[in-house]
N, CA, C, O and CB atoms as a CASP TS submission, in Angstrom:
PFRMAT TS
TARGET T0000
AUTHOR 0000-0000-0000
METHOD Language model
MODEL 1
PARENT N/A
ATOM      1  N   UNK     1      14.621  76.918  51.877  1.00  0.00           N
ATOM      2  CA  UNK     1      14.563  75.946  52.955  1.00  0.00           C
ATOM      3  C   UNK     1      13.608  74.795  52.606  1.00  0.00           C
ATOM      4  O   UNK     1      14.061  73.657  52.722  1.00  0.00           O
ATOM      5  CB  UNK     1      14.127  76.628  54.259  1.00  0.00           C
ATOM      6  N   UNK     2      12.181  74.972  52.140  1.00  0.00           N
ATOM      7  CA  UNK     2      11.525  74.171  51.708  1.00  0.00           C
ATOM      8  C   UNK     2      12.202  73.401  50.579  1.00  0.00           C
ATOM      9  O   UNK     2      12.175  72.171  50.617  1.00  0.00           O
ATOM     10  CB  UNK     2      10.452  74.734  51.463  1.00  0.00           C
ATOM     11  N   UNK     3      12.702  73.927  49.751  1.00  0.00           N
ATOM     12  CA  UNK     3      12.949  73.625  48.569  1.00  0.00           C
ATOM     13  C   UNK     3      14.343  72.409  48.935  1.00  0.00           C
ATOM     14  O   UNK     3      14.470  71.440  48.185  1.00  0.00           O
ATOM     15  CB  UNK     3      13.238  75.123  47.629  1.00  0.00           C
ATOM     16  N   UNK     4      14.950  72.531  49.689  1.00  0.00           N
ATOM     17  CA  UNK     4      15.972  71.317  50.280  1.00  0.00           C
ATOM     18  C   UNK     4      14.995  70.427  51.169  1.00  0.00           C
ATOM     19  O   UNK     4      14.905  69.258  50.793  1.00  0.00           O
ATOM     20  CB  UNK     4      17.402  71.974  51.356  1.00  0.00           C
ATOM     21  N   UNK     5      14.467  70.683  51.959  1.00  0.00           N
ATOM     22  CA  UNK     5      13.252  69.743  52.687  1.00  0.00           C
ATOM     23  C   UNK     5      12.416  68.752  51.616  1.00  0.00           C
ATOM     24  O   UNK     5      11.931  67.623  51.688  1.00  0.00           O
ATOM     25  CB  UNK     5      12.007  70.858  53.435  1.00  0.00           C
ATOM     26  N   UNK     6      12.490  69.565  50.808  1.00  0.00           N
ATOM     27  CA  UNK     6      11.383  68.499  49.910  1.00  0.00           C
ATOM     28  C   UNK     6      12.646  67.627  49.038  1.00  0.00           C
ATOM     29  O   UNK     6      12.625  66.397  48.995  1.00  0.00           O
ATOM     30  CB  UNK     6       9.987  69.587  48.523  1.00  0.00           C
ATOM     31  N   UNK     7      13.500  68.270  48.506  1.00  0.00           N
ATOM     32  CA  UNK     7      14.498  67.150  48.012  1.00  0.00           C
ATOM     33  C   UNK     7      15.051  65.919  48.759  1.00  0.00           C
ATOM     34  O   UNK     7      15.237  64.821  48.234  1.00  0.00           O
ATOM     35  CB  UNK     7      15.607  67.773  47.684  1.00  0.00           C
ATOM     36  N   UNK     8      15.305  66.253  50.125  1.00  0.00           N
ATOM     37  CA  UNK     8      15.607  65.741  50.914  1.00  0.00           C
ATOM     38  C   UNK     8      14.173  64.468  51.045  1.00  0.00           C
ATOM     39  O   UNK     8      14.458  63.310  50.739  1.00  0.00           O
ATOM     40  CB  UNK     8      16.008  66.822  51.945  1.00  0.00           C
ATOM     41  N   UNK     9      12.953  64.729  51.422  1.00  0.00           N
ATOM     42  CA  UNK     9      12.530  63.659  51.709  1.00  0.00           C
ATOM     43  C   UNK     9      12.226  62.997  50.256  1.00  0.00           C
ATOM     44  O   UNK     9      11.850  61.825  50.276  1.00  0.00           O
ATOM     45  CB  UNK     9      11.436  63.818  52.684  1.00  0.00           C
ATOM     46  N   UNK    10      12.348  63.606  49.068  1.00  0.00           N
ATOM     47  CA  UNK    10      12.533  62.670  47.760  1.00  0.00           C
ATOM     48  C   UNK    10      13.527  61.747  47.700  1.00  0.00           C
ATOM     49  O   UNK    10      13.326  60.879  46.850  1.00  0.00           O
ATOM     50  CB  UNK    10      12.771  63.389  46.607  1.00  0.00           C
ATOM     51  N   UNK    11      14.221  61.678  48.128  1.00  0.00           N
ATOM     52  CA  UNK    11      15.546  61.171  48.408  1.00  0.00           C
ATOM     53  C   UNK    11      15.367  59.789  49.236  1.00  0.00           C
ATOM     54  O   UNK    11      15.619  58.594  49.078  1.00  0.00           O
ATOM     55  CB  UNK    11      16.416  62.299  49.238  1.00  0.00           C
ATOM     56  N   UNK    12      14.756  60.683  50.264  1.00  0.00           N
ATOM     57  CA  UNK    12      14.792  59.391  51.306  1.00  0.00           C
ATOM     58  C   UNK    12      13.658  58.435  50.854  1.00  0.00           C
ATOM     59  O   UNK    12      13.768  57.233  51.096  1.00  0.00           O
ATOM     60  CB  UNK    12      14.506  59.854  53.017  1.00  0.00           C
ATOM     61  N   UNK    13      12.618  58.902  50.236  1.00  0.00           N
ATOM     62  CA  UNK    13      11.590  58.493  49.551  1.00  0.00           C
ATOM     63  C   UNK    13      12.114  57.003  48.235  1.00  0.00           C
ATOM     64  O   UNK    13      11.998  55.779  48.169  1.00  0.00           O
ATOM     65  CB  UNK    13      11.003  60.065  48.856  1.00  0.00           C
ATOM     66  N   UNK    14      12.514  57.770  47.670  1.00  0.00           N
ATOM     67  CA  UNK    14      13.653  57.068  46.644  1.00  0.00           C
ATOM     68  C   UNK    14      14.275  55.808  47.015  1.00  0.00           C
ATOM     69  O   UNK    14      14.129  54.704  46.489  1.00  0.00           O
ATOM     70  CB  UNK    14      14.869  57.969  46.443  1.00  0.00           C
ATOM     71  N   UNK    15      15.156  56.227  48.233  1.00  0.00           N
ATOM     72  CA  UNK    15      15.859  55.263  48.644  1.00  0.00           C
ATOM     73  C   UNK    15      14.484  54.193  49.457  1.00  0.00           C
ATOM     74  O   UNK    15      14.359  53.314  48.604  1.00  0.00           O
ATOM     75  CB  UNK    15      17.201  55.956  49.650  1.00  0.00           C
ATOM     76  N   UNK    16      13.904  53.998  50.105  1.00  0.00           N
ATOM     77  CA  UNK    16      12.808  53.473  50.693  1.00  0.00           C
ATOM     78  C   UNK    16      12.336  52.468  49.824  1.00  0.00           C
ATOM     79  O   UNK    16      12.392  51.246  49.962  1.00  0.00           O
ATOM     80  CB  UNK    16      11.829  54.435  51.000  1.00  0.00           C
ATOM     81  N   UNK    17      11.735  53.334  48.658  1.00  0.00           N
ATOM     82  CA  UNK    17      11.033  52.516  47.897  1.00  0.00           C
ATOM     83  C   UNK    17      11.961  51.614  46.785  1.00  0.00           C
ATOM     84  O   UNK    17      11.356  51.025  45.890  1.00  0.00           O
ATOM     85  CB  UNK    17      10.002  53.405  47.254  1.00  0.00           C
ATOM     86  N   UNK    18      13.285  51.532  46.857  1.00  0.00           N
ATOM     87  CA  UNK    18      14.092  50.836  45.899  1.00  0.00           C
ATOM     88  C   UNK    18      14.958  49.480  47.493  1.00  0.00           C
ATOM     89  O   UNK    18      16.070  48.953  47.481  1.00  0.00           O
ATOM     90  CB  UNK    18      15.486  52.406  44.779  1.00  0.00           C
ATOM     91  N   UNK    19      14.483  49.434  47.959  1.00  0.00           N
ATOM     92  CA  UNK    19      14.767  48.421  49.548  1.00  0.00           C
ATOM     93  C   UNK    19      14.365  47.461  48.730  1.00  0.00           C
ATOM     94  O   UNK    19      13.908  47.457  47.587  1.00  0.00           O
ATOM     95  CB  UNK    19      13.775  48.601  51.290  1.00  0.00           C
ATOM     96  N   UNK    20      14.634  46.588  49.575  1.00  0.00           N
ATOM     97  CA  UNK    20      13.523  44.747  49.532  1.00  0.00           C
ATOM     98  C   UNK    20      12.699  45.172  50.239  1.00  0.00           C
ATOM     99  O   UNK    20      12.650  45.949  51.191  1.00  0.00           O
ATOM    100  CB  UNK    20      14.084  42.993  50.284  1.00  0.00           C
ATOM    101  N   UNK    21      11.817  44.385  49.492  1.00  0.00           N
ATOM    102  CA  UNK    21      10.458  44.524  50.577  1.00  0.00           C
ATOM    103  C   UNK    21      10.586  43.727  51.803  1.00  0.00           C
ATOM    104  O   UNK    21       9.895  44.078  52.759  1.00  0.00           O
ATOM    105  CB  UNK    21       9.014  43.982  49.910  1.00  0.00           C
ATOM    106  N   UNK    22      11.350  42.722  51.928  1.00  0.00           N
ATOM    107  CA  UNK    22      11.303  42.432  53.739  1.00  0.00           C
ATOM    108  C   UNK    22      11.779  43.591  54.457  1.00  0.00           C
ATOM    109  O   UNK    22      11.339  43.932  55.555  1.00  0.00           O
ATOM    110  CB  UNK    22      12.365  41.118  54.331  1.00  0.00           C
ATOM    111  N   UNK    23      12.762  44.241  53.762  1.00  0.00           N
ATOM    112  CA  UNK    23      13.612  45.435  54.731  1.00  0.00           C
ATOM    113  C   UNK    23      12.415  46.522  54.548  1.00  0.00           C
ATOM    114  O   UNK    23      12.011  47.004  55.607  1.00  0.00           O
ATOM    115  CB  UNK    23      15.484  46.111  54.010  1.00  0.00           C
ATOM    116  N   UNK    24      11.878  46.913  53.520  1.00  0.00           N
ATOM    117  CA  UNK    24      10.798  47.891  53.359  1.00  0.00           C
ATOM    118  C   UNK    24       9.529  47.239  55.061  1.00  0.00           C
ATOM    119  O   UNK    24       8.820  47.925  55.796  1.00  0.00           O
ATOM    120  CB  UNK    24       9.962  47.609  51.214  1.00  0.00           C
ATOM    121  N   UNK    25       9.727  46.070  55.059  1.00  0.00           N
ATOM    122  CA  UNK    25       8.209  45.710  56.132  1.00  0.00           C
ATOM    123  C   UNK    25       9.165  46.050  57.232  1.00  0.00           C
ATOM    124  O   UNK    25       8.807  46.999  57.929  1.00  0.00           O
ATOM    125  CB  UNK    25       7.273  43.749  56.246  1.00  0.00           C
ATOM    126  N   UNK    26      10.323  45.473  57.546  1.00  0.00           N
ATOM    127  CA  UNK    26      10.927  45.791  59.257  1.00  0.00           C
ATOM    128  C   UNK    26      10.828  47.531  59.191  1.00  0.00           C
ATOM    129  O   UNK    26      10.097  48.436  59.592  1.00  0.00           O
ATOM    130  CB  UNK    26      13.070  45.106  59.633  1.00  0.00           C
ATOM    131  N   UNK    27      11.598  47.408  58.709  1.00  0.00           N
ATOM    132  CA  UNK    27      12.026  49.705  58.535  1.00  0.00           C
ATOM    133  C   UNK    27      10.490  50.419  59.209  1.00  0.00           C
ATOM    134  O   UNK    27      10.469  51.125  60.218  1.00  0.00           O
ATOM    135  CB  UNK    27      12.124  50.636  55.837  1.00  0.00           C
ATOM    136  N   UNK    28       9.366  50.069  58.452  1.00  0.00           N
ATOM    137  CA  UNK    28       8.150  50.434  58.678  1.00  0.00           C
ATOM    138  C   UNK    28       7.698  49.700  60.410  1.00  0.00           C
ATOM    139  O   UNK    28       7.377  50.530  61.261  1.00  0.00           O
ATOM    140  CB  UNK    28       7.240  49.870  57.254  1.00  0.00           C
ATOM    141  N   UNK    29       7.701  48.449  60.751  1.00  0.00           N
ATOM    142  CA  UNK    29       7.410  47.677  61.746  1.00  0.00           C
ATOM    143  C   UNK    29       8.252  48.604  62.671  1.00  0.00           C
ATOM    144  O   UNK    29       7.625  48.972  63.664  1.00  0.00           O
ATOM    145  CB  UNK    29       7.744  46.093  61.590  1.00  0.00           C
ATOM    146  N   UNK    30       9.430  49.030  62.581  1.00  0.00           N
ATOM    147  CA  UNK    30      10.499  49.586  63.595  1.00  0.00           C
ATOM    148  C   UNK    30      10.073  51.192  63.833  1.00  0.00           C
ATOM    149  O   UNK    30      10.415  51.729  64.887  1.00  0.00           O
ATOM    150  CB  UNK    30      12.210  49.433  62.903  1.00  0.00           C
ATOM    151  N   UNK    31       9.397  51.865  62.933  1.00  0.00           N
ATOM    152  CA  UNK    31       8.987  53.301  62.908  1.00  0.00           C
ATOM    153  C   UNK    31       7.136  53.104  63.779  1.00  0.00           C
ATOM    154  O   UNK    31       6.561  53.482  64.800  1.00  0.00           O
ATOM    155  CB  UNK    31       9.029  53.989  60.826  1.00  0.00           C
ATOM    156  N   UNK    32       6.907  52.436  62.783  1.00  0.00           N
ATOM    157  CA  UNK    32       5.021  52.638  63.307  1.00  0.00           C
ATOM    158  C   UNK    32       4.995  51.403  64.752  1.00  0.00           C
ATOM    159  O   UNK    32       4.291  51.733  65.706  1.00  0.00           O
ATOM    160  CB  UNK    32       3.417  51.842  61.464  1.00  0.00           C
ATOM    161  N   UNK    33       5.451  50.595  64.805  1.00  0.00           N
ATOM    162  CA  UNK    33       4.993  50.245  66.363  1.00  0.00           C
ATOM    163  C   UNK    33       5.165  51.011  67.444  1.00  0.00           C
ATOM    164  O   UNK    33       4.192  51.155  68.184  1.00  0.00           O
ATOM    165  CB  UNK    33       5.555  49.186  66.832  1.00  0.00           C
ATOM    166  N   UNK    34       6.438  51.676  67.778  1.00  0.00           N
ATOM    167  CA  UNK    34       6.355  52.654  68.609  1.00  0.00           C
ATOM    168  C   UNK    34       5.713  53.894  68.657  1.00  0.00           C
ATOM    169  O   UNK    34       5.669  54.593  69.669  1.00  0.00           O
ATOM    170  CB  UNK    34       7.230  52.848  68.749  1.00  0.00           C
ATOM    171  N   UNK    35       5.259  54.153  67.676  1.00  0.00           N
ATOM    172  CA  UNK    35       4.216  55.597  67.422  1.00  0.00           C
ATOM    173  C   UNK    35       2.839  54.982  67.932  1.00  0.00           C
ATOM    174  O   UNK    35       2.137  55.506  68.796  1.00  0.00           O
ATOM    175  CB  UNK    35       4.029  56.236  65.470  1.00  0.00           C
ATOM    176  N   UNK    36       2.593  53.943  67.353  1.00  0.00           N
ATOM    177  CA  UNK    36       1.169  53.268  67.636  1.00  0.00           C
ATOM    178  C   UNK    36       0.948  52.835  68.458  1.00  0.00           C
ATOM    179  O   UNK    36      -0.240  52.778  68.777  1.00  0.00           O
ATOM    180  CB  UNK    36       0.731  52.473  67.080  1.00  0.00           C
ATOM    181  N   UNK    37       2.027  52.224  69.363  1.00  0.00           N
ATOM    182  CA  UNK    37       1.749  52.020  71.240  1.00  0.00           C
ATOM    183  C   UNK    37       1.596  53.294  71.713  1.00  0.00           C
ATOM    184  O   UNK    37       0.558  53.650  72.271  1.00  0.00           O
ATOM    185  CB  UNK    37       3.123  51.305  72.274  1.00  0.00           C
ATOM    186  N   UNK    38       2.547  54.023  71.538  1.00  0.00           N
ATOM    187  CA  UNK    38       2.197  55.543  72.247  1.00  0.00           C
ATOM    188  C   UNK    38       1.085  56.091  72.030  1.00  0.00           C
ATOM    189  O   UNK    38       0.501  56.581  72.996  1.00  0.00           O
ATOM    190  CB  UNK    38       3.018  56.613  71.893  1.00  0.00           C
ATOM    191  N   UNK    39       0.484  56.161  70.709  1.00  0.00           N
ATOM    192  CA  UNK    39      -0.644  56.722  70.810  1.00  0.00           C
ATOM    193  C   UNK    39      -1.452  55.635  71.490  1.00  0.00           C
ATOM    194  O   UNK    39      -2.006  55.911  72.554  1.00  0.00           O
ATOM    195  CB  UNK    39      -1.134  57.229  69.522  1.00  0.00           C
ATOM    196  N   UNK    40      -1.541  54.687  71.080  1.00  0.00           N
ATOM    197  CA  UNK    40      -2.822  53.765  72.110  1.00  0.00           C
ATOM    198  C   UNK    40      -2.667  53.944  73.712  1.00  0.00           C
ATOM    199  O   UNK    40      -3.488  53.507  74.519  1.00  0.00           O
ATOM    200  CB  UNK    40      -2.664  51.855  71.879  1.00  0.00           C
ATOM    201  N   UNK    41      -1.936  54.385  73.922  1.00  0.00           N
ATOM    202  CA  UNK    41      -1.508  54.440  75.949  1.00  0.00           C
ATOM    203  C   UNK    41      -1.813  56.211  75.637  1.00  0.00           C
ATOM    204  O   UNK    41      -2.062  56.650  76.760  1.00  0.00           O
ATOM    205  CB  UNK    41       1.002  53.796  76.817  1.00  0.00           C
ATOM    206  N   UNK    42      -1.882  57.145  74.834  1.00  0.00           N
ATOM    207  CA  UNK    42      -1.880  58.271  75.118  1.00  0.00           C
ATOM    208  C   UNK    42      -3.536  58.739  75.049  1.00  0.00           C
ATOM    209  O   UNK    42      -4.075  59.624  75.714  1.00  0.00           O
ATOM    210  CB  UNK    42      -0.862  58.932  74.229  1.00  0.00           C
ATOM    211  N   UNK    43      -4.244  57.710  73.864  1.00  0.00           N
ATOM    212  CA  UNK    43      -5.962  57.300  74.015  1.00  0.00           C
ATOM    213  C   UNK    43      -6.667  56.970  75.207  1.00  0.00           C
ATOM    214  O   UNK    43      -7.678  57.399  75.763  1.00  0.00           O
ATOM    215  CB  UNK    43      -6.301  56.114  73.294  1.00  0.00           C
ATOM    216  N   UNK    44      -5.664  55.906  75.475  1.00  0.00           N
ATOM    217  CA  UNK    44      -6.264  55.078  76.937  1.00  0.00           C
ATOM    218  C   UNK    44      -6.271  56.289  77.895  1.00  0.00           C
ATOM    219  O   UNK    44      -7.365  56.766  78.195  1.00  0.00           O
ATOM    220  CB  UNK    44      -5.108  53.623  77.677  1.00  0.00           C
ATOM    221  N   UNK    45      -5.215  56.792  78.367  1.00  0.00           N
ATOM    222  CA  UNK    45      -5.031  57.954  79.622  1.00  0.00           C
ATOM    223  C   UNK    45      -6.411  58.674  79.356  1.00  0.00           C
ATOM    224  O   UNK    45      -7.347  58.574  80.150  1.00  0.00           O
ATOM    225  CB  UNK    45      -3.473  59.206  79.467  1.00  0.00           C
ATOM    226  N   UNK    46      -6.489  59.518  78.011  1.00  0.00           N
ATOM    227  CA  UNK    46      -7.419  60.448  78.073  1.00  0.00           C
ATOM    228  C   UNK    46      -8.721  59.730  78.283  1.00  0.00           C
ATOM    229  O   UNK    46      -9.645  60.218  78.933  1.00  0.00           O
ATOM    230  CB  UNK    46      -7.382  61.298  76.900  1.00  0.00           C
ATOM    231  N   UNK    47      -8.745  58.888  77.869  1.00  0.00           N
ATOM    232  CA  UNK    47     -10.568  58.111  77.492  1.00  0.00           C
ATOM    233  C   UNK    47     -10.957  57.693  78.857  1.00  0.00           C
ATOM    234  O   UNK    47     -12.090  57.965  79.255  1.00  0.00           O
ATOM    235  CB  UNK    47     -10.682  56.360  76.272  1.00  0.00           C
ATOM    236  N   UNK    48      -9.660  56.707  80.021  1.00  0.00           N
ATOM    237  CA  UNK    48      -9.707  57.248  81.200  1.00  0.00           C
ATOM    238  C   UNK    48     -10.296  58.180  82.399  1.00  0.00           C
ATOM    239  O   UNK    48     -11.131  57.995  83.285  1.00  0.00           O
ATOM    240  CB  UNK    48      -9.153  57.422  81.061  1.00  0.00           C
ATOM    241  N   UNK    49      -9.397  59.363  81.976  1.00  0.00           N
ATOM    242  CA  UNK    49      -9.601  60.746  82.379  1.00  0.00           C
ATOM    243  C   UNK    49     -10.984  60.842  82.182  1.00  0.00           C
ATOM    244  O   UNK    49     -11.632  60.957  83.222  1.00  0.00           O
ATOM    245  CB  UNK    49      -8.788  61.828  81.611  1.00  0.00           C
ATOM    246  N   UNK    50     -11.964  60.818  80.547  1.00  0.00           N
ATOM    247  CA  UNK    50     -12.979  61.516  80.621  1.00  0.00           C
ATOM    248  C   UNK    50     -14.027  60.770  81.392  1.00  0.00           C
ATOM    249  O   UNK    50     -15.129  61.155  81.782  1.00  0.00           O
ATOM    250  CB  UNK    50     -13.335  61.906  79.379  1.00  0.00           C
ATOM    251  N   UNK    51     -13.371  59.504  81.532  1.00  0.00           N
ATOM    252  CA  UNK    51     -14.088  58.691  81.881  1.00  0.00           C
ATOM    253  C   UNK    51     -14.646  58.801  83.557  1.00  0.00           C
ATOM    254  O   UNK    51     -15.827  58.683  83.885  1.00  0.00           O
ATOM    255  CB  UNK    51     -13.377  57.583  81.483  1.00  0.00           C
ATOM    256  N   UNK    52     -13.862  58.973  84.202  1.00  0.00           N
ATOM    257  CA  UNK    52     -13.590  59.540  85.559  1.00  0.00           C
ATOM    258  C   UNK    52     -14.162  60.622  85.753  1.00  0.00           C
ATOM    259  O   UNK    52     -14.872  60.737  86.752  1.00  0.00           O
ATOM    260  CB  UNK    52     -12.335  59.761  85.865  1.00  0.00           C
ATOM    261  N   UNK    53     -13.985  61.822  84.744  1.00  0.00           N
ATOM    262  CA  UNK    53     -15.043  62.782  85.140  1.00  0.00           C
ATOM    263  C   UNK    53     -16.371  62.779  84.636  1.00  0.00           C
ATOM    264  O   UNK    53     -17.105  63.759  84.510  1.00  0.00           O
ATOM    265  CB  UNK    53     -14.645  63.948  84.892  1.00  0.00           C
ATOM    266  N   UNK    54     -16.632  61.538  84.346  1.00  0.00           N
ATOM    267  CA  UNK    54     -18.320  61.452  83.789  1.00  0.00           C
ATOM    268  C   UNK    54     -18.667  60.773  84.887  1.00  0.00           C
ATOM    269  O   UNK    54     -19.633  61.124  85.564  1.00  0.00           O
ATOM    270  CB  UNK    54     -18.817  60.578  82.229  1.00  0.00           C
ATOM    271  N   UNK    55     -17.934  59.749  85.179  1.00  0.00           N
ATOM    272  CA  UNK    55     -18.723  59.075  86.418  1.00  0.00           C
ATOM    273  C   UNK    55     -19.436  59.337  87.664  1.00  0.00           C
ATOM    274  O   UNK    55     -18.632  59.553  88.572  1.00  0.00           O
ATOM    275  CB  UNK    55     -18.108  58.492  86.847  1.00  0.00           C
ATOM    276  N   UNK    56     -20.347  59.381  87.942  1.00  0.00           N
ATOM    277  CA  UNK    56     -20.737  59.779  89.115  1.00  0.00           C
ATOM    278  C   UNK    56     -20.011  59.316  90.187  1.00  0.00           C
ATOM    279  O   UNK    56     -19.458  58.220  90.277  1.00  0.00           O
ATOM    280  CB  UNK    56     -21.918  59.516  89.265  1.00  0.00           C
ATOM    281  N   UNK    57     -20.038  60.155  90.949  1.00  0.00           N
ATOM    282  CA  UNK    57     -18.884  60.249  92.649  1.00  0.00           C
ATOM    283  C   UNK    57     -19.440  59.039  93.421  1.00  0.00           C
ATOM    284  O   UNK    57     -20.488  58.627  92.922  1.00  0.00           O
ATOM    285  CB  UNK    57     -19.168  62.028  93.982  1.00  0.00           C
ATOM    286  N   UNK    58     -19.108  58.500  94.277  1.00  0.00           N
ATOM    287  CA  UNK    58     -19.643  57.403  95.271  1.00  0.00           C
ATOM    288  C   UNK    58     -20.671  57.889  95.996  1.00  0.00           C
ATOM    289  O   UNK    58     -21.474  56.983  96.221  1.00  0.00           O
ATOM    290  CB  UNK    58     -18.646  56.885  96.252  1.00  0.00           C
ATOM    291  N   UNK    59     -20.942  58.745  96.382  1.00  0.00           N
ATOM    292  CA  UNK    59     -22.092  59.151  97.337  1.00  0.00           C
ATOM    293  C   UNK    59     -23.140  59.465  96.703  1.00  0.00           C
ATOM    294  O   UNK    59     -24.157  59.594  97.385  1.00  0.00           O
ATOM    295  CB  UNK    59     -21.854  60.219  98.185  1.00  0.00           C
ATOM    296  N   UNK    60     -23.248  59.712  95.073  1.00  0.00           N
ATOM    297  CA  UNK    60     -24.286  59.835  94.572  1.00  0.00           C
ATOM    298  C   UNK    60     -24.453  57.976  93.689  1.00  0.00           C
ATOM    299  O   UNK    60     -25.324  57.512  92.954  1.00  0.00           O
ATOM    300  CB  UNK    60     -24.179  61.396  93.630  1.00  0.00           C
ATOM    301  N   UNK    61     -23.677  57.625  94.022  1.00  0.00           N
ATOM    302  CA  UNK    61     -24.214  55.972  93.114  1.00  0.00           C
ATOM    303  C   UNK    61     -25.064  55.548  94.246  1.00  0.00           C
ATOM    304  O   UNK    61     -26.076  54.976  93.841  1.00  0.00           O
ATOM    305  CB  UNK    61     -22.745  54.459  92.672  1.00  0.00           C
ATOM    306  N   UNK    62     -25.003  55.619  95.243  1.00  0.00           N
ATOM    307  CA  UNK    62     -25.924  54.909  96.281  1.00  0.00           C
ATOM    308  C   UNK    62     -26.684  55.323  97.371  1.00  0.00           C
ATOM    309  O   UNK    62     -26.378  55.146  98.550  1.00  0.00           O
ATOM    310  CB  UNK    62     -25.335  54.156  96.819  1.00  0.00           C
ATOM    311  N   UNK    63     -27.812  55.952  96.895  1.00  0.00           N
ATOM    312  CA  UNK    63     -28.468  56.768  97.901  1.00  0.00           C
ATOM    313  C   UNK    63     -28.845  55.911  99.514  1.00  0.00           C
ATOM    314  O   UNK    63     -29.050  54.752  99.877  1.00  0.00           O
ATOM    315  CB  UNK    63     -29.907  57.300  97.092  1.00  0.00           C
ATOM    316  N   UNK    64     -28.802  56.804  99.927  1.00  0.00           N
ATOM    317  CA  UNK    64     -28.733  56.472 101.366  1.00  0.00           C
ATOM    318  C   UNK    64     -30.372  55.764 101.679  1.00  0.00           C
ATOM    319  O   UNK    64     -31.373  56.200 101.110  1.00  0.00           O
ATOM    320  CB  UNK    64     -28.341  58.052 102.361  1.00  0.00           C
ATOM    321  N   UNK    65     -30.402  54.814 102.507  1.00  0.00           N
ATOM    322  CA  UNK    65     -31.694  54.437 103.152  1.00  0.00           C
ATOM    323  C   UNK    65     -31.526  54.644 104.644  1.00  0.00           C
ATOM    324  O   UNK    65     -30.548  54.492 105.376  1.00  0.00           O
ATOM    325  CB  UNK    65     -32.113  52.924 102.830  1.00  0.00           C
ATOM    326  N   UNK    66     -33.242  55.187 104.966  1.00  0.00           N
ATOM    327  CA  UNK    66     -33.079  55.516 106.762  1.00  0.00           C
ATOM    328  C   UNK    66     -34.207  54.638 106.866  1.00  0.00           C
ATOM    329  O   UNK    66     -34.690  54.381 107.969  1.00  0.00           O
ATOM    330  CB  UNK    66     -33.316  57.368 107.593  1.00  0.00           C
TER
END
């Protein structure tokens, strides 16, 4: 199984690197922008999140005066 997996991405490897390089830059532009927005919106949520639970609650940002 490995042993076809790895031919297989030699292959595709092969073919990739024998492109034009304009088609080599879109092919790549068309794969990694959508991975790289997702991860940046999947950063943001969490960094967010931790962010929210570090913050102190409203009733402790502003102590009360009598």
């Amino acid at each position: 199984m490995f042993a076809g997996l790895g031919n297989w991405w030699d292959q595709a490897e092969l073919w990739l690197a024998q492109l034009w390089f304009p088609l080599q830059f879109v092919l790549a532009i068309v794969v990694l922008a959508p991975l790289c927005v997702g991860a940046a919106w999947l950063i943001d949520r969490i960094v967010d999140r931790v962010a929210a639970w570090l913050r102190p609650s409203r009733d402790e940002d502003c102590p009360r005066q009598s």
